[in-house]
C-alpha positions in Angstrom: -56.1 78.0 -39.7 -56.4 74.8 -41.5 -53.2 73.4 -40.2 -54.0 73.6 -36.9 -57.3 71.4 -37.4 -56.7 67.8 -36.6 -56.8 65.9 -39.2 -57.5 62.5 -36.8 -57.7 61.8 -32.9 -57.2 59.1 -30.9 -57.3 57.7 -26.9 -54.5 56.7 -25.2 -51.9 57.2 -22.6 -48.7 58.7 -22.7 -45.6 58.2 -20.6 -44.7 61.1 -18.6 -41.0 60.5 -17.6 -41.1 63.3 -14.9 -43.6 61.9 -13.3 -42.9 58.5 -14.2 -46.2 57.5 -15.1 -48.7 56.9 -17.3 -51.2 59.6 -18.5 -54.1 59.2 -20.2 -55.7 61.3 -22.7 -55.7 62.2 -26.5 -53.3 62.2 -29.0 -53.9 64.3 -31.9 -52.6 64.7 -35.3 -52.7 67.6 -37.4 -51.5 68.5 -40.5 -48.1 69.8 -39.4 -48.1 68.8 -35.7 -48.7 66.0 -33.3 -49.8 66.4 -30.0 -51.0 65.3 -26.6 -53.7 66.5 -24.3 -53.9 64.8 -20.7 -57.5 64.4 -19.3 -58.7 67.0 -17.6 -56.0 69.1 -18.7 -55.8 72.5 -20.8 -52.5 72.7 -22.1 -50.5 70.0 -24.4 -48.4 67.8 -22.9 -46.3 67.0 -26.3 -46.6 69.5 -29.0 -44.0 69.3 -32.0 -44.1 69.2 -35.4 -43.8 66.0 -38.4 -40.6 67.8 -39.4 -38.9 67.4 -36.9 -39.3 63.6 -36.2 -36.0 61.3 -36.9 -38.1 57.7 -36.0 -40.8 56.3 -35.9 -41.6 52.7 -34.3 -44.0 50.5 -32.8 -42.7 48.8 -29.9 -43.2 46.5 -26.8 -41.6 45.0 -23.4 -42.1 43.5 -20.4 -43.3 46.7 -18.9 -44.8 48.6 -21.8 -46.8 46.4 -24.1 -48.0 47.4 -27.8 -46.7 50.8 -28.0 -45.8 53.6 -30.4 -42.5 55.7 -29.9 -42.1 59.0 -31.6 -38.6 59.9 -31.3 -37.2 63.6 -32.1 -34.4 64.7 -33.4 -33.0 66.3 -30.4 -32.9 63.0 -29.0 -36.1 63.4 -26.9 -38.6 59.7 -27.4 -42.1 59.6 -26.5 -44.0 56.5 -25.5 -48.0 56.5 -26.7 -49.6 53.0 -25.6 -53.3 52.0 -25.1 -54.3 53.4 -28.3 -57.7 53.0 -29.5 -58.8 51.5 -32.4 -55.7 49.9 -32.1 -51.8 50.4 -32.8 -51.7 49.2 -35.9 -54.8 51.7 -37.1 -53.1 54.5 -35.6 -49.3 53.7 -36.7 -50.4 53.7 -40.2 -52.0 57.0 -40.0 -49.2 58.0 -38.8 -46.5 56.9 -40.5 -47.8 58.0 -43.8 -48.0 61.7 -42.7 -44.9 61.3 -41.7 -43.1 59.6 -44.6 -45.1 62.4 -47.0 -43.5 65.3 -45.7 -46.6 67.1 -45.0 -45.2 70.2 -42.9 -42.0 70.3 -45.0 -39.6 71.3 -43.1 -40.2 75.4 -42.7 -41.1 75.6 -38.7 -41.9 78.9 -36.8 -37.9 79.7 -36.6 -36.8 79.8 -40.3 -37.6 82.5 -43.0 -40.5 82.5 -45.2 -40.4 81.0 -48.8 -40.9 83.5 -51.7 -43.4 83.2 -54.0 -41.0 82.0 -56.7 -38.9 79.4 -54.7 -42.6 78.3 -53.5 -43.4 77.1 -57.1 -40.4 76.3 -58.1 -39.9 73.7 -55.9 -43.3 72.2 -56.1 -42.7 72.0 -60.1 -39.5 70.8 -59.5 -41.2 67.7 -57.2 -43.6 66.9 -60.0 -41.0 66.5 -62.6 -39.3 64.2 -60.5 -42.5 62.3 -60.1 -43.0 62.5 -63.8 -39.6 61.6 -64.8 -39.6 58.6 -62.6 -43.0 57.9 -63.9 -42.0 57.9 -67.5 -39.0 55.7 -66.7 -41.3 52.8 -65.5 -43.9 53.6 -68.3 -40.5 53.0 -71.0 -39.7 49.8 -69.3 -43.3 48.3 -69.2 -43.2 49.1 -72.9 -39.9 47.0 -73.0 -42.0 44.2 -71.1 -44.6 44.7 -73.2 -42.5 44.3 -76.5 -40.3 41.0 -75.0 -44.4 39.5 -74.6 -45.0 40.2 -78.5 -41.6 39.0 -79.3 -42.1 35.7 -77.4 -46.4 35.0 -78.6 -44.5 35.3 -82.3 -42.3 32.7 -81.6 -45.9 30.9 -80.0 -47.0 31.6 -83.3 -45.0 30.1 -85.6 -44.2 26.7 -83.2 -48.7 26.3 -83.9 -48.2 26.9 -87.7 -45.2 23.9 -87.8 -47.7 22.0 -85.1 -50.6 22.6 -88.0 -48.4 21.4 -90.6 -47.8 17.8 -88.8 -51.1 17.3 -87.9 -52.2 17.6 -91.2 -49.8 14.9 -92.3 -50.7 12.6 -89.6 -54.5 13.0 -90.6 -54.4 12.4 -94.6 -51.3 9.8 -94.5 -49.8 9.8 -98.5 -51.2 5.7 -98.0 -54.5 6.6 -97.2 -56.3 6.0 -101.2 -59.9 7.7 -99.8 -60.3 11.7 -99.1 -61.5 11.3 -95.7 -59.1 11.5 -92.7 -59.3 7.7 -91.2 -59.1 8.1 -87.7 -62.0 11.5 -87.9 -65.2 10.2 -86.4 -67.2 13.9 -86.5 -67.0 17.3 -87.4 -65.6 19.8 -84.9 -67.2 23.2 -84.8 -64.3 25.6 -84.4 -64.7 28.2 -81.3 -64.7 31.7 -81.9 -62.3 34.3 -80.6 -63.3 37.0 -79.0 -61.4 40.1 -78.6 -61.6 41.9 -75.3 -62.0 45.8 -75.9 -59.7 48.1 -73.6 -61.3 51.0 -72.7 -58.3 53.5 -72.9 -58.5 55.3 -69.6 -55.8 58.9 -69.2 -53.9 58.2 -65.7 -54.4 62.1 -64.2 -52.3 61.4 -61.2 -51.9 58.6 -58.6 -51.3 59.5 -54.9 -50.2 57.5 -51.6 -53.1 57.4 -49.4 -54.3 54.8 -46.3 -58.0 53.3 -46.5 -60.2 50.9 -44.8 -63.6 49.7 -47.1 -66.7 49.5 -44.6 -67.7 47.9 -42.4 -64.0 47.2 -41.6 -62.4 49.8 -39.9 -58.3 48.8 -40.3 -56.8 50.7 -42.2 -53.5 50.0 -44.6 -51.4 51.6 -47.3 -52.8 52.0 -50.7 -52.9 54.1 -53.5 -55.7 55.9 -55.3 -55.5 56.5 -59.3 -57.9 59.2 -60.5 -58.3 58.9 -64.2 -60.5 60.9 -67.0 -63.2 58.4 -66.3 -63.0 56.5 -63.1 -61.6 56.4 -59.3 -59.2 53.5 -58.7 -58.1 52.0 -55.4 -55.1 49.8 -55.2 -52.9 48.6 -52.4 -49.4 49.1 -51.5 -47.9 47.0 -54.8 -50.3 49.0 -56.8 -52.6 45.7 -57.4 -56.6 47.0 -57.9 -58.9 46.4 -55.5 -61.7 48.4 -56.2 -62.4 50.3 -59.5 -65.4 53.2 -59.9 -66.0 54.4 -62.6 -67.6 58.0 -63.2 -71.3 57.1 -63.5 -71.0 54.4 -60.6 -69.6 57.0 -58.1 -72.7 58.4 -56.0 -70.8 60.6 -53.5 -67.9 61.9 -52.1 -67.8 63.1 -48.7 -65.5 65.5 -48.2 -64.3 65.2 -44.0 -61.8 67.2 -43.9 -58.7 68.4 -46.5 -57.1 65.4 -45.4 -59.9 62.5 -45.3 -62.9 62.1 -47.8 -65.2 58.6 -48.3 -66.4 57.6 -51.7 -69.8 55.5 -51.9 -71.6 53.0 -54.5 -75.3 52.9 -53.7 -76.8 49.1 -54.6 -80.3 48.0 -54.2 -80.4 44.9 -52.7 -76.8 44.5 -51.2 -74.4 46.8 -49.3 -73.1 49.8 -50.5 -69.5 50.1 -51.5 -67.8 52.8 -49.6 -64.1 53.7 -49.2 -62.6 55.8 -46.2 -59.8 57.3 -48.0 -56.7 59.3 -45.4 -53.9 61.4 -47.2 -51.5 64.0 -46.8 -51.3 64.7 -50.8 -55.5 64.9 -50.6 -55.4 68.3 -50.8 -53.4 68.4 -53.8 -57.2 66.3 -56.0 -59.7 67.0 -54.3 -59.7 70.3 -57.2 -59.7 67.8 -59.6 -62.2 65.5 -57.8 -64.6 68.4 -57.6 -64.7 69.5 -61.4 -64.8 65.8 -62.5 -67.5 64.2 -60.1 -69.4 68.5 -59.5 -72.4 68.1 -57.3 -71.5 64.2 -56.0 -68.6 66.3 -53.7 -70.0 67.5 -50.3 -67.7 69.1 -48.3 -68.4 69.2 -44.5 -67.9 72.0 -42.5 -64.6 71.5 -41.6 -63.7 71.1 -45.3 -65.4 74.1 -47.0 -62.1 75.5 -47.3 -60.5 73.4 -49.7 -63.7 73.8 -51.9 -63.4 77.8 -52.1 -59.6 77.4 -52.9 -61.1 75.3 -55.9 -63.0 77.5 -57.6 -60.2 79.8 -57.9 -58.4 77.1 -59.7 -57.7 77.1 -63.8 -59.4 74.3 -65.5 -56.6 71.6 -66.2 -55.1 70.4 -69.5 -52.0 72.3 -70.7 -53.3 75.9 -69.8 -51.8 75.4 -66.4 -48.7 76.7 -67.4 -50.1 80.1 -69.1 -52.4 80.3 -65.7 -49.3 80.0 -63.4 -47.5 82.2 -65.2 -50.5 84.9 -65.4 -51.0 84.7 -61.8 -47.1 85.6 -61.1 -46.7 88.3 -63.7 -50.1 89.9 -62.5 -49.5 88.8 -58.6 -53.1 89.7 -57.8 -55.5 89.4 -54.6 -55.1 86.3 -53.4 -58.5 84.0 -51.8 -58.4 81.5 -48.9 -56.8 78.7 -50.9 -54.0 80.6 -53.2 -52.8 82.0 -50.2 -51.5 78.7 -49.1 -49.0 78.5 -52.2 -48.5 82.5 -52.4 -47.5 84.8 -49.8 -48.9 88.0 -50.5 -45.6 90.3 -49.1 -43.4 88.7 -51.2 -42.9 89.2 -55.0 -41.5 86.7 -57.9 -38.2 87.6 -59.8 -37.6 87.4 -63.1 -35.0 84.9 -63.0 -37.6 82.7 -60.9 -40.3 83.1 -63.2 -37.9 82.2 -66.4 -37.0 79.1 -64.2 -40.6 78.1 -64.0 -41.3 78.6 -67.7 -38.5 76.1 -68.2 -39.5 73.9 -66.1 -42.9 74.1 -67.1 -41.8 73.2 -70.3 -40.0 70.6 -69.7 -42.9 68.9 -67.9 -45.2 69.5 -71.0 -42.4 67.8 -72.9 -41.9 64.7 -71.2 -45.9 64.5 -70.9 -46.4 64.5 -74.4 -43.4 61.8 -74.6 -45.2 60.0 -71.8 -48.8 60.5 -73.6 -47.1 58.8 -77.3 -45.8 56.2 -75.2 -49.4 55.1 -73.5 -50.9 55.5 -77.1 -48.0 53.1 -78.3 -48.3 50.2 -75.7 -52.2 50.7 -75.9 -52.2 49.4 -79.4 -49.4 46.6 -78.2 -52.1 45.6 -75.6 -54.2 45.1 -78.6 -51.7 42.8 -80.8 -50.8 41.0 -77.4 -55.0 40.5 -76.6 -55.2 39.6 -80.2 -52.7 36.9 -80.4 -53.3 35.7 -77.0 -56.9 34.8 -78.4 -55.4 33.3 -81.8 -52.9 30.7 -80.0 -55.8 29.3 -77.4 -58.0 29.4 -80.4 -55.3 27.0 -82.8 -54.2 25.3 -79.2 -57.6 24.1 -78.8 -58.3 23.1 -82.1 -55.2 21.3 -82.2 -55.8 19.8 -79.0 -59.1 18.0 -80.7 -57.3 17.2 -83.5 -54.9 15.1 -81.0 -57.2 13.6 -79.7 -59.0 12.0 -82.6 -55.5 10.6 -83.8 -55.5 8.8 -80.6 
């Protein structure tokens, strides 16, 4: 029932080709379809799903101006122009429900998906993830050491600097203790070591966002950690960090849109409109860590029962998986998204999800020892950072009283 709730709307006018006009109206998008609905009118005028769509572009011409065109794979393009908030707003929306995949490609004509095939291949996706994950994690380490290696060699070049110095201030034909050319004591500045919180990455998903009062949105990304929400944009640069005690709500719209709000006294709050296709996939998560901060709206409530039928997280997800194939219980509302009920698991699926369960429990803990490793890197680079301004400073005085 879900999928068939849209997850946004907009005004605008469609190009009827039959008719060779423009028709104003809606266009809808849902979490599998996107559709059209003429003024005044009952039925949809375009009604396909994300699956099937081969392009997606925004253009323009002499006689159509701003538009987006939604072209099919059976060779069939539709023209939506006069879109309000604005193309770009609605392209971007768009796009990214697109580009995620969201309706998978299983329309009304193919067979349904067992159980087993089901989970494999959404294990199989996050090992991927993972796997590409801990690829990037092993070569920011490298980074990370090549930074060490480097501040060493910074290092030693102050120490030779030092040495010199201290020559050129006590010269062997200077017969009094004092340094000639120093005309006061200079109190050395203290270094201060920056503490690093260590925060646990839980996931990062894709997701589009606008901060209000500005209503654009763009492509981002949204980090939920052990102890705070972070919101970066498409390079993965932070804009906005909160952290657990600073979050006041989370407004749950729908299962694909939720806005998160700072109160302030004094100033304007800081709330983000967050849009994604993978929403679904936290807002679990979002509602154990943040408890009664979630509200879920009407349209959402359904998402919030599917939660409490969750496991709790942590490494028992792999025992409470495979429980719930061997004992292939009732299912609620949101398990019966990811099971079907007339369908049973194998036992060579169910080995092929302890394996690959495994496997991802593996490569976690590799990926965990990694984070643990570069954290205390992070440390020695913080720490010698401080050191070399510190002597770099200090030698910089010194300098200058020899002048």
């Amino acid at each position: 029932m879900s999928k068939d709730l849209a997850v946004q709307s907009w005004s605008c006018s469609y190009y009827l080709s039959s008719e060779k006009r423009w028709r104003p109206g809606r266009l809808s998008l849902t979490a599998t379809h996107i559709r059209f609905q003429a003024d005044g009118g009952e039925d949809f005028l375009v009604h396909f799903p994300l699956s099937c769509i081969s392009d997606l572009r925004k253009e323009s011409s002499s006689y159509i101006f701003s538009s987006i065109t939604v072209l099919e794979e059976g060779g069939a393009k539709h023209w939506f122009s006069s879109l309000v908030p604005s193309r770009n707003a609605v392209y971007t929306v768009l796009e990214h429900f697109w580009r995620e995949r969201l309706l998978s490609p299983r329309g009304e004509g193919t067979s349904k998906t067992s159980k087993g095939e089901e989970l494999i291949r959404i294990v199989s996706g996050s090992q991927r993830r993972l796997e590409d994950t801990t690829r990037v994690l092993h070569h920011q380490g490298e980074q990370f050491d090549n930074i060490v290696s480097g501040l060493n060699k910074i290092e030693g070049d102050l120490v030779t600097a030092d040495r010199i110095l201290s020559v050129l201030e006590s010269p062997s034909w200077w017969p009094f203790s004092r340094n000639p050319w120093k005309r006061s004591a200079c109190k050395e500045a203290q270094a201060t070591t920056q503490n690093r919180g260590k925060d646990g990455v839980i996931t990062v998903i894709p997701i589009v966002f606008s901060r209000h009062p500005d209503s654009s949105l763009r492509p981002g990304h949204l980090t939920l950690l052990l102890s705070a929400l972070e919101i970066s944009d498409s390079e993965l640069q932070p804009l906005h960090r909160y952290e657990r005690q600073d979050v006041d709500d989370i407004r749950v719209v729908s299962g694909h849109e939720m806005n998160i709000r700072q109160r302030f006294i004094g100033r304007p709050d800081v709330t983000y409109r967050i849009i994604s296709a993978k929403l679904p996939d936290v807002l679990p998560l979002l509602e154990m860590q943040y408890k009664r901060k979630v509200e879920f709206l009407e349209e959402a409530a359904i998402f919030s029962d599917a939660q409490r039928s969750s496991p709790s997280p942590g490494w028992q997800t792999e025992s409470w998986l495979l429980d719930t194939i061997v004992k292939s219980g009732p299912c609620r509302a949101g398990e019966e998204q990811l099971l079907t009920q007339d369908q049973e698991v194998t036992d060579s699926e169910a080995q092929e999800l302890r394996k690959i369960l495994m496997k991802l429990k593996s490569i976690a803990l590799e990926a965990e020892g990694e984070l643990e490793r570069q954290d205390e890197v992070l440390e020695e680079i913080t720490d010698s950072t401080d050191r070399s301004i510190t002597k770099i400073n200090k030698q910089t005085r010194r300098m200058k009283n020899l002048l």
